[in-house]
C-alpha positions in Angstrom: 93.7 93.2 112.2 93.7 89.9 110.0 92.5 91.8 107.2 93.9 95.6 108.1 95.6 95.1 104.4 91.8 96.2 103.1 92.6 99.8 104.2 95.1 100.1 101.6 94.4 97.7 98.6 96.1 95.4 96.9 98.6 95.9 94.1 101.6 93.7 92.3 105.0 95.9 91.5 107.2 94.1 88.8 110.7 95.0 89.3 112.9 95.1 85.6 116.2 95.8 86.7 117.9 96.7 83.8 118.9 100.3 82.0 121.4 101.0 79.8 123.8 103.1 81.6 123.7 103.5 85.7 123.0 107.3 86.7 125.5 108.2 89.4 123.1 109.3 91.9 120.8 106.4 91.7 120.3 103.5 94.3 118.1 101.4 93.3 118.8 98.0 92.0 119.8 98.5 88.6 122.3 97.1 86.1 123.7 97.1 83.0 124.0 94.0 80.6 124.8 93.5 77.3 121.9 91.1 76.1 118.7 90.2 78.0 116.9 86.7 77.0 113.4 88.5 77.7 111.9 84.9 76.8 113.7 83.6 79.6 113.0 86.7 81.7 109.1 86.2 80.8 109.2 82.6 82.1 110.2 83.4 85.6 107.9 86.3 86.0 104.9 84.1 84.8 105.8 81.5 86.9 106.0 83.9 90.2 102.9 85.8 89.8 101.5 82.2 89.7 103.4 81.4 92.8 102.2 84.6 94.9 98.6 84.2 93.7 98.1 80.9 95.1 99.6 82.3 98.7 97.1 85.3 97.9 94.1 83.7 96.9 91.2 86.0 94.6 91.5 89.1 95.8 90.8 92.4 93.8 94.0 93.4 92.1 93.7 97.2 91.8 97.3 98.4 90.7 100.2 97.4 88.3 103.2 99.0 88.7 106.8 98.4 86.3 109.4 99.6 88.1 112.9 99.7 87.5 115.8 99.9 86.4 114.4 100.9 83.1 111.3 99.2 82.4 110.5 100.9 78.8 113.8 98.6 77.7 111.3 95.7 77.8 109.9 94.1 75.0 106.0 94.9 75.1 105.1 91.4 74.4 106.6 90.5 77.6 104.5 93.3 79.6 101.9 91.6 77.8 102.3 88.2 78.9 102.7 89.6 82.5 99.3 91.9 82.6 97.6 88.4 81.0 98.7 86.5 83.7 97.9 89.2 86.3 94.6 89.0 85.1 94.0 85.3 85.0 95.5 85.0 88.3 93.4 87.6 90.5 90.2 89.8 89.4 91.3 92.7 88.5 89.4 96.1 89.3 87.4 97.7 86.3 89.6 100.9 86.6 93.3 98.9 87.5 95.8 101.6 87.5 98.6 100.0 85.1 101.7 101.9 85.4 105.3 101.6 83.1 108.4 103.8 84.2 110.4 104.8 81.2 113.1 107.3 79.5 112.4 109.9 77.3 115.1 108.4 74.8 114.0 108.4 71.1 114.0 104.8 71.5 111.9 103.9 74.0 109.2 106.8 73.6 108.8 105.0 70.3 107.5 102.0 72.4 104.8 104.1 74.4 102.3 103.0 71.8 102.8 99.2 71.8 102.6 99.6 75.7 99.1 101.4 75.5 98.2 98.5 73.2 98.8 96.0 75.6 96.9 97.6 78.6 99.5 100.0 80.2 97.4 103.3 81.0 99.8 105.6 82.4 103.4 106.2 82.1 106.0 108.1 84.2 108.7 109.3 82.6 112.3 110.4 84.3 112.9 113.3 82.9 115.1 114.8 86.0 116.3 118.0 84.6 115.4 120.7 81.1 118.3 121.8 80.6 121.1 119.5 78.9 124.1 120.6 81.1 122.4 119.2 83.8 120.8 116.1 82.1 124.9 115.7 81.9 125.7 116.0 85.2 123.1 113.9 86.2 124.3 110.8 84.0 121.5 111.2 81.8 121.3 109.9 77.9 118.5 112.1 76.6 118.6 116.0 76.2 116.1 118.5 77.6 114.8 118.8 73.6 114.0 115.0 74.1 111.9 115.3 77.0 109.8 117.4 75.5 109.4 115.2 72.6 108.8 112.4 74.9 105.7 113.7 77.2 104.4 114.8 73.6 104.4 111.1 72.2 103.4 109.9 75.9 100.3 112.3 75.4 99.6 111.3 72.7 99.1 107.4 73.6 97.9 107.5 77.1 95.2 109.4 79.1 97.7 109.8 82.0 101.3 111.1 82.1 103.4 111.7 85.4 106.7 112.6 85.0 110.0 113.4 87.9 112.3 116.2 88.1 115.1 116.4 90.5 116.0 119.9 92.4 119.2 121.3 94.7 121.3 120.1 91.9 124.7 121.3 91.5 125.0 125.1 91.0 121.5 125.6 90.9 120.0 128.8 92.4 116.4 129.2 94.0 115.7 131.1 90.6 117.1 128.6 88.2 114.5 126.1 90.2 111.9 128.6 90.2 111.8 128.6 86.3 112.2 125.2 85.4 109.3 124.5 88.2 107.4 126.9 86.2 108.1 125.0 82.7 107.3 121.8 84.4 103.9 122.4 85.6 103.1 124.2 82.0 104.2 121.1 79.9 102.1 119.0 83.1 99.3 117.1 82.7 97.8 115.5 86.3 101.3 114.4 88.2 104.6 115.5 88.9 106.8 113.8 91.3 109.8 116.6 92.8 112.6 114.9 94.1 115.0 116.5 96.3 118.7 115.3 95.3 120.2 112.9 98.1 124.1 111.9 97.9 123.5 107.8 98.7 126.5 105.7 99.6 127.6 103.0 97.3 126.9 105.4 94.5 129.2 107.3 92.2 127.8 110.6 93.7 128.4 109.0 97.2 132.2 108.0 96.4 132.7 112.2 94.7 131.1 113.5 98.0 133.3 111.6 100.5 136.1 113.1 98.4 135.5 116.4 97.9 134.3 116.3 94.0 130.6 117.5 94.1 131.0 120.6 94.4 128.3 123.3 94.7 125.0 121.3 96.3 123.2 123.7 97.9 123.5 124.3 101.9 120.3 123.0 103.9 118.8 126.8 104.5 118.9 127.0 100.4 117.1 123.3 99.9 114.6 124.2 102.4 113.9 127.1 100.3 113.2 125.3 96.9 111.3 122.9 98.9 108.7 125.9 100.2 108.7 127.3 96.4 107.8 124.0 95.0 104.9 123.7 97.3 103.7 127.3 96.7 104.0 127.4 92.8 102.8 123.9 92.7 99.7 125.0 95.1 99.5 127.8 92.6 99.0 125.6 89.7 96.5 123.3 90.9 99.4 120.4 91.7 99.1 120.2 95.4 101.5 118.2 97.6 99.5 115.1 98.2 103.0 113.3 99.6 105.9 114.9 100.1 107.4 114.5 96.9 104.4 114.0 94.8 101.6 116.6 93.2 98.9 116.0 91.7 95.7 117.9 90.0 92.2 116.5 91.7 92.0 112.4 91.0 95.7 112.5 89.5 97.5 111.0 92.0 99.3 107.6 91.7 96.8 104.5 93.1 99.4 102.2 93.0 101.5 104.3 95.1 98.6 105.3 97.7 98.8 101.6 98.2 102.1 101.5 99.5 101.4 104.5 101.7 98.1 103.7 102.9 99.8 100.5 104.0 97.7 98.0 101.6 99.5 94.7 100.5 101.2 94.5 97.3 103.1 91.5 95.8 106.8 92.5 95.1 108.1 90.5 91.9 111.4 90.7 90.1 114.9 91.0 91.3 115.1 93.1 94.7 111.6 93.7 94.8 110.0 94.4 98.0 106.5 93.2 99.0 103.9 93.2 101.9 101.4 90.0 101.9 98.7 89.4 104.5 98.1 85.5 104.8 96.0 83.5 106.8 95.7 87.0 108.9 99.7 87.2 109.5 101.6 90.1 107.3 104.7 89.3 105.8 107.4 91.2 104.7 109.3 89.8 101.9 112.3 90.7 99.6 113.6 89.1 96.6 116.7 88.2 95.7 118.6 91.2 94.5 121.1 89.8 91.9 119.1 89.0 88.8 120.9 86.6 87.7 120.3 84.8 91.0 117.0 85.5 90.7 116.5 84.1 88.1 118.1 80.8 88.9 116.2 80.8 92.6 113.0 80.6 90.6 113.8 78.3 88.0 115.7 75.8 90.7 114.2 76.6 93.9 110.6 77.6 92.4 110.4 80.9 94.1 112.4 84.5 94.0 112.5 85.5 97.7 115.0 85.6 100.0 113.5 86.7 103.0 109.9 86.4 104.2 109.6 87.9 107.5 106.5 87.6 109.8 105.5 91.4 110.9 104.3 92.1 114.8 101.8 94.4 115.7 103.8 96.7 116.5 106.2 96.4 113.3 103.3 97.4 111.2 102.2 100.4 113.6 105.2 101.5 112.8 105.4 101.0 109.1 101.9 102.7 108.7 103.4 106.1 110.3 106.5 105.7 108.0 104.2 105.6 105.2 101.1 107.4 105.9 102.2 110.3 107.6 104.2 111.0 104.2 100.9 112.0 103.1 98.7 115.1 103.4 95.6 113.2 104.4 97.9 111.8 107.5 96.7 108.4 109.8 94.2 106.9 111.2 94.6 107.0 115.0 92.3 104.7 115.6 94.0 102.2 112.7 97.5 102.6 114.0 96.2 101.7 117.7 94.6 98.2 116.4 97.8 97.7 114.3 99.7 98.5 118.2 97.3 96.7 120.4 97.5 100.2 122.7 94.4 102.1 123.9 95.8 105.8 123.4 98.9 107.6 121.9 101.9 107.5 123.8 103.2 111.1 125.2 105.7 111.1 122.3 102.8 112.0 120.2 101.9 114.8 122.3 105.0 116.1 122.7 105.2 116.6 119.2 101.9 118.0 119.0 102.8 120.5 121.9 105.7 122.1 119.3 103.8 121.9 116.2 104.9 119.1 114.2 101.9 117.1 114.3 98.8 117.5 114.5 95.6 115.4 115.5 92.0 115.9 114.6 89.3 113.7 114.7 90.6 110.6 114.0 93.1 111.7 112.2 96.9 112.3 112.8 99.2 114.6 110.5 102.0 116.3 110.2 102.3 119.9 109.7 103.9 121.9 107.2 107.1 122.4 109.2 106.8 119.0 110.4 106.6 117.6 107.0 109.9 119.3 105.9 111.3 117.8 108.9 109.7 114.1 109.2 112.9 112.2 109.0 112.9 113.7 112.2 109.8 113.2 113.5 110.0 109.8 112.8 112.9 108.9 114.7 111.4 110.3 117.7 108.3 108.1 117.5 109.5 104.7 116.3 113.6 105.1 116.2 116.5 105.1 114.1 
C-alpha cells in the first residue's frame, strides 16, 4: 500500500486563480483583480514547488497542469520560471504532458506561442458554446467567430489541442446540441471535454435558480438524451467516452488527468488547490489556502500554502479510488481497491448493483455500465455514502 500512489503517477497542478470577469455558472476558485504583481506571484510558487519537493523526494514527475481561474492571463515568463523549477526539483519524464487552460480571447490566443516556447505542449481552451447568444448567456467575453480563430492559432503552435463545450443550456433543443456536437468534433483535433450544465450554489446561476430567473434548462428526460447523443456521435467520430465527460481519439486523452482518476499523487500548488501526496508510506490529503491573497502571505510568513493536510485511512482512499476510477471506461481494479480496504472480497453492495445492471465485474476489473454511468452519482452513494 505504501507505494499504491505508483498505480497512478505523479503530477504537480498549479492553480492561477485569476480571470477577468467571473462566468455565472462557474465554481471554482476564481477572482477578479485589477493588477497582479506576477513577480511577486512567481516568488511564492518557486518557493512551494521547492517546499513539496523536499516532502516528495525524486520521483518521476510525468504531468503539468495550469489550471484556473484563467491561466493564459499569466505572463509566460512566469510559466517559465515554474516548468524550470519543476524540472530542477524532480526528473521529469521524457514525454511530461505540460498542459495551460486558456480563453479563446484575441488576447490571450496571441500568447499561445510564447507558451509553446517555454515548454507548454498542449492547451485546452474553454470555448463553452458556438453560437454568440449563448457565449452571452453564459458570461462569456469571446464570440463563437473567436473560437474558431483561437483553436486555429492553438493548432498552429502546439501538437495537442483539447477544447470544452457546455450542453442542456438554456433553450437548447436535442437538435440545437446535435449540430453544434457535429461542428465540434469537425473543428476537433484528439480531445473534447462535454460538460453537462450544473446550477452550483454560491453562484450567480445558483442565486437566479433559487428565484425563478433561469428559465428554460432542460427537464432530466431531455439531458439524458443529449447525454446518449453525445456518446453516439462522439463514438461515431472516433472520440470515445474515456470518462464521463471526456473523449478522446486513440492516445488523446489527458495524462495529467488520468492521474487524478487512476488515483496517482499529484502536488496541488496555488490558491485552493487540492493535492494527494504519499509520504513515508502515509497519503495525505491537502488543500491550500483558498484566498490568494492569504495565500500568498501564508507562504511568504508561514513558509508554506496549505491549510489542511489530512492523513487518509485505508478505507478513505478505497473510497476515493471508486470516486475516481469508476469515472472511467477502463473501471477499477478489484484487487487494488481491496489492498487500499484491507477486505478480502467485495461487500454485497457490489453485488447488488451488479444484480440490476449498473456495474459490472470481469476479471479483475470493476465497471460501470452504460446506464450506470449516466447514473453514478447514484451508484456512488450506495457504495461509500453521501
Amino acid at each position: 500500500m505504501s507505494e499504491d500512489w505508483q498505480n497512478g503517477g505523479f503530477g504537480l497542478y498549479i492553480h492561477w486563480p485569476f480571470c477577468q470577469s467571473k462566468c455565472p455558472y462557474c465554481d471554482f476558485n476564481s477572482h477578479v483583480a485589477n493588477s497582479i504583481d506576477q513577480t511577486e506571484w512567481a516568488r511564492a510558487y518557486l518557493l512551494e514547488i521547492a517546499r513539496v519537493g523536499k516532502l516528495t523526494g525524486p520521483r518521476v514527475l510525468q504531468t503539468i497542469y495550469f489550471g484556473g481561474g484563467t491561466p493564459s492571463l499569466m505572463d509566460p515568463n512566469l510559466v517559465n520560471d515554474i516548468l524550470e523549477m519543476a524540472r530542477k526539483t524532480w526528473p521529469m519524464a521524457n514525454d511530461c504532458e505540460i498542459t495551460l487552460e486558456a480563453n479563446p480571447t484575441s488576447v490571450e490566443a496571441g500568447r499561445f506561442r510564447d507558451y509553446r516556447s517555454v515548454g507548454v505542449n498542449r492547451v485546452s481552451v474553454g470555448i463553452q458554446a458556438f453560437n454568440d447568444h449563448d457565449l452571452r448567456r453564459l458570461g462569456r467575453m469571446h464570440t463563437a467567430s473567436e473560437a474558431r480563430e483561437a483553436l486555429e492559432i492553438a493548432r498552429s503552435a502546439f501538437e495537442r489541442v483539447s477544447f470544452d463545450l457546455i450542453y442542456a443550456r438554456q433553450g437548447q433543443s436535442l437538435q440545437d446540441w446535435g449540430a453544434e456536437l457535429q461542428t465540434a468534433l469537425e473543428l476537433a483535433d484528439d480531445h473534447l471535454s462535454l460538460y453537462q450544465l450544473t446550477i452550483e450554489d454560491g453562484t450567480v446561476f445558483g442565486e437566479r435558480h433559487k428565484t425563478g430567473q433561469l428559465s428554460g434548462l432542460p427537464g432530466e428526460d431531455l439531458a439524458a438524451n443529449m447525454y446518449e447523443l453525445t456518446q453516439d456521435l462522439c463514438d461515431k467520430a472516433g472520440m470515445c467516452a474515456y470518462e464521463v465527460s471526456n473523449h478522446a481519439g486513440p492516445g488523446g486523452e489527458s495524462r495529467h488527468n488520468l492521474i487524478y482518476w487512476r488515483y496517482g499523487d499529484y502536488a496541488g500548488i496555488g490558491p485552493g488547490a487540492h493535492g494527494r501526496l504519499t509520504l513515508s508510506g502515509q497519503r495525505w490529503a491537502t488543500e491550500a489556502v483558498k484566498n490568494p491573497g492569504q495565500w500568498l502571505r501564508s507562504v511568504f510568513e508561514n513558509g508554506a500554502g496549505d491549510q489542511n493536510i489530512v492523513p487518509l485511512t485505508g478505507l478513505d482512499q478505497a473510497n476515493e479510488y471508486l470516486m475516481m476510477g469508476l469515472r472511467l471506461s477502463e473501471g477499477v481494479s478489484i484487487k487494488r481497491y481491496l489492498d487500499l480496504n484491507r477486505a478480502e472480497k467485495l461487500s454485497n453492495k457490489f453485488n447488488m448493483l451488479i444484480d440490476i445492471h449498473l456495474l459490472r465485474a470481469q476479471d479483475d476489473r470493476l465497471y460501470t455500465t452504460q446506464r450506470g454511468r449516466i447514473l453514478l452519482n447514484a451508484v456512488l452513494r450506495e457504495l461509500i455514502g453521501d
